[in-house]
N, C-alpha and C positions, 0 to 999 in steps of 0.2 A: 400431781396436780399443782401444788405448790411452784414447784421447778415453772410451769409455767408463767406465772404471774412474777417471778424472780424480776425480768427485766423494767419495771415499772415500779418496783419497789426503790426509796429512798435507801443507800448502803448499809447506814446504821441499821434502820427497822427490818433490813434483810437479814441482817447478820440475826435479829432479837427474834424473827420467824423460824429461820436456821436451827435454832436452840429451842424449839420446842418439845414438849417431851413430844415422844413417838405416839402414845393415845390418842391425846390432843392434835397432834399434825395431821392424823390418819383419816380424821374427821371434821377437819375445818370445814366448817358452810360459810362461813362471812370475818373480813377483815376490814375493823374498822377503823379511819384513820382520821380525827375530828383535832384539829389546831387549837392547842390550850387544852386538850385534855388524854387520859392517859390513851394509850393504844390497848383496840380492845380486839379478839378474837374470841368469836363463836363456834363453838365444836360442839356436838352434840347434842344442840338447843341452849349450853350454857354458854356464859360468858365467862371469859378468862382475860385476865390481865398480866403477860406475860413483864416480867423485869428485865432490866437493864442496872447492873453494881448493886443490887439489893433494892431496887425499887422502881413503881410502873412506868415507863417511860411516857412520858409529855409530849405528846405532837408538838413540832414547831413550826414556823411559819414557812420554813425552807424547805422542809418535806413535802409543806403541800403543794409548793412551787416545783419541786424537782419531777414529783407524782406527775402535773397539771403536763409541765413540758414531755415528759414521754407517754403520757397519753396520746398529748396530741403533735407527736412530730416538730415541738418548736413552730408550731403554726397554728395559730387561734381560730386564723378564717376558717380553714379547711376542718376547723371543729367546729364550724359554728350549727349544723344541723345537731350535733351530739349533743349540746351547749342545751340546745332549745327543748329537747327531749329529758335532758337530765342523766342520761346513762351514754357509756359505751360500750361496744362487745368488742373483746381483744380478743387474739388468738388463743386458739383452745375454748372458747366458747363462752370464757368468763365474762360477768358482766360487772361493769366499774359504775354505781351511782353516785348523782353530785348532788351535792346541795351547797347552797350561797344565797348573794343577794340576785332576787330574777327583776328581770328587765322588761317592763310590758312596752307594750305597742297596739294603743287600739285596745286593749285589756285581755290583749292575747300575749302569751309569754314567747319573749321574743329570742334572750337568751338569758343568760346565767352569768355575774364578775363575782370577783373576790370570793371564789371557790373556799371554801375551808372545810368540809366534811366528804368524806370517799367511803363507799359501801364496796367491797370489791366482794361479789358473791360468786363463791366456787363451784361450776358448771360441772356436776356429775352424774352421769348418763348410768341409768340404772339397766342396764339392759337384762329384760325378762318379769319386769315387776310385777307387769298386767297380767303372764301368761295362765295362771294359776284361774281367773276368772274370766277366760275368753269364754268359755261356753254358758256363760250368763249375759254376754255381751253380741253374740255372736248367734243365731238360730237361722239357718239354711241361708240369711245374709246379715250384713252388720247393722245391729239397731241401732236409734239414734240415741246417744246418751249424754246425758249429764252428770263429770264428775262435780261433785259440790265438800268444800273442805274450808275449813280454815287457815290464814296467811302461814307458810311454809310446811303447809301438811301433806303436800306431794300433788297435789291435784296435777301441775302439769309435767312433774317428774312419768305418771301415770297418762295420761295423753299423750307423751311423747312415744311412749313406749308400746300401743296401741297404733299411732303411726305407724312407728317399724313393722311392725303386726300385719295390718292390712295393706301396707307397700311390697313388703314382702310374700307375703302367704305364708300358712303353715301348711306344708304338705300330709303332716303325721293329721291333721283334721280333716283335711281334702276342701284346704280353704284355699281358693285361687288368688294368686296377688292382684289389687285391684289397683288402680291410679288416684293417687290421694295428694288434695288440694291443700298448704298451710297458710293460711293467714298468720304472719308472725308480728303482730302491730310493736313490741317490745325484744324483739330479735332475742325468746328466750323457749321459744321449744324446738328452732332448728339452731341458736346460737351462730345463725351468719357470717359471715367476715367476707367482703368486699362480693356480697349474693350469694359466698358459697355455704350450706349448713356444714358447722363443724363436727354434726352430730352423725350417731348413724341412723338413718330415718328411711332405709330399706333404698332400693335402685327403683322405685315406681313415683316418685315426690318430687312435686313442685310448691315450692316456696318463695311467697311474697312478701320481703323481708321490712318492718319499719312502716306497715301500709295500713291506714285504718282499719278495721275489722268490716263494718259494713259495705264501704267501697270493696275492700282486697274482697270478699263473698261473690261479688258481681263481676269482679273481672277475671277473678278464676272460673267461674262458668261457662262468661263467655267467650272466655281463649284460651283454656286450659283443661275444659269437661273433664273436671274431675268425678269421679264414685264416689268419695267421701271428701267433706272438706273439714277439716282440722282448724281449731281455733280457741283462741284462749281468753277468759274474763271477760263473758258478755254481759249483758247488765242496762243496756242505755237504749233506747226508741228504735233507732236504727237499727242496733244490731239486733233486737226481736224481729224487725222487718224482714233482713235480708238472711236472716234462719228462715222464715217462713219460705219466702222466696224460691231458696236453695232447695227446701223441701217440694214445694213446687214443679223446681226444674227437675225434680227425682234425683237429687243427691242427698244424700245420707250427712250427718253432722253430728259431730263428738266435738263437746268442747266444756269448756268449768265454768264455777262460780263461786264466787264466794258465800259461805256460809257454812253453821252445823251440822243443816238438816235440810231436807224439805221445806220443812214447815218455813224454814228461815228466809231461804229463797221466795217462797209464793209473798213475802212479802213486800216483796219490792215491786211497783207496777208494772212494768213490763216483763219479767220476767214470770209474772202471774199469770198473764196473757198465757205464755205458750205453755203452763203447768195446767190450766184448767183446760185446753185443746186435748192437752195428752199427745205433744208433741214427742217429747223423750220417754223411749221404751223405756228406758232405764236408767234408774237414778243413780251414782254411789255417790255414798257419804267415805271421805274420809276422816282420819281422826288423825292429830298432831302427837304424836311420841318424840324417842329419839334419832327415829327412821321415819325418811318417807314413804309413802304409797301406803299407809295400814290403812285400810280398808272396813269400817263398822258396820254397813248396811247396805244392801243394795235393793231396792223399789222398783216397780213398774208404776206403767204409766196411771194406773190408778193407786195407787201410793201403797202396795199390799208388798209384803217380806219376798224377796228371793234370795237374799242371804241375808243374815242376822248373825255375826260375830259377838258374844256377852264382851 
């Protein structure tokens, strides 16, 4: 995994990656690279500060110029959609976030200068995570469900994986592959590079890579009639709309949210709306360890136990 992101790294801070012990390497989630301060790597959920001569190394301003330039090909224009967004997906599926001074226009953010901080999170495809709970996901066809977790608890490590699932079929269930819609508005459950997902997300998936969520709903329906549409981190007016919608058109819909619980979700308004319908057959909660996908609870649509892990 590392190997991948090798060509974007500044040499020194290659070489200081290079040298990590092997636990640590094995398990990098995030490399962080912030100008005027040390260089940090996350493995495991902890943070590590690997050294350089006996001590943490210092981002300096020339790293993040070097990073900046092979992000973007020595050409700023042709970054300026990434710029506007705050991230890019490089090959092998990783994704590079930026932060700096942003640029509005109209009080819409327009782009991004004087880069100084880079979030490079490491894209690793859990394949089989869900498998263990498809037949609480899954009864004669696919319920609509909501995975609900907190920020890097797996929620769309576990959707993705579910994707694969229903693009593919399981034969050993005598589950037929069905044609499954992604809305990927953050190019991070199929991880894209120039349309294509670098993921494996079964031979039945079409993906809408970079696209609003409630727009990408409508227009995979109506040019793509999807069985189920995939989607990740809904939460806002529109994207309750066009779930309902989808459901409407008879497509089925698995997608996250943020939060502990239920309870935690129903609190936010729109997202209330479709908990009080009894839109999602099923609820999971995950829970943040040192692995993604653990799985605490799983709910139906009247909020009653179908799995309960102490």
């Amino acid at each position: 995994m590392l190997r991948d992101i090798a060509f974007i790294l500044p040499e020194y801070i290659r070489g200081i990656i290079n040298q990590l012990d092997v636990t640590i390497a094995q398990n990098v989630e995030e490399i962080r690279i912030r100008v005027g301060r040390p260089l940090e790597v996350i493995s495991g959920g902890r943070p590590h500060y690997p050294q350089a001569k006996g001590t943490s190394y210092i981002v300096r301003a020339e790293d993040a110029k070097y990073l900046l330039n092979q992000l973007s090909q020595y050409s700023m224009y042709a970054f300026e959609e990434e710029l506007r967004r705050g991230f890019i997906t490089i090959q092998g599926g990783h994704r590079v976030g930026l932060a700096g001074k942003v640029v509005l226009d109209r009080g819409q953010v327009k782009t991004l200068r004087d880069i100084s901080s880079f979030n490079i999170r490491i894209a690793r495809q859990t394949i089989g995570v869900a498998e263990r709970f498809i037949s609480h996901l899954y009864d004669k066809r696919w319920l609509n469900t909501l995975f609900i977790g907190p920020p890097q608890s797996g929620k769309t490590t576990m959707l993705r994986d579910v994707a694969r699932l229903i693009s593919q079929g399981m034969p050993s269930r005598n589950i037929a592959p069905l044609k499954v819609g992604i809305v990927d508005e953050r190019s991070e459950i199929a991880a894209s590079m120039n349309g294509v997902p670098q993921l494996d997300l079964g031979s039945r998936v079409d993906v809408l890579d970079g696209c609003p969520k409630a727009e990408g709903m409508m227009m995979l329906i109506r040019s793509m009639s999807p069985d189920v549409i995939i989607v990740d981190e809904i939460g806002r007016d529109e994207d309750v709309v066009a779930v309902q919608e989808a459901l409407h058109a008879g497509v089925k819909v698995m997608t996250t949210a943020h939060g502990f619980s239920v309870e935690d979700v129903e609190q936010r308004p729109g997202l209330r709306t479709l908990m009080e319908i009894g839109i999602f057959e099923r609820c999971v909660e995950l829970t943040r360890t040192t692995r993604a996908g653990v799985v605490k609870r799983i709910r139906n649509q009247n909020r009653k136990d179908v799995v309960s892990i102490p």
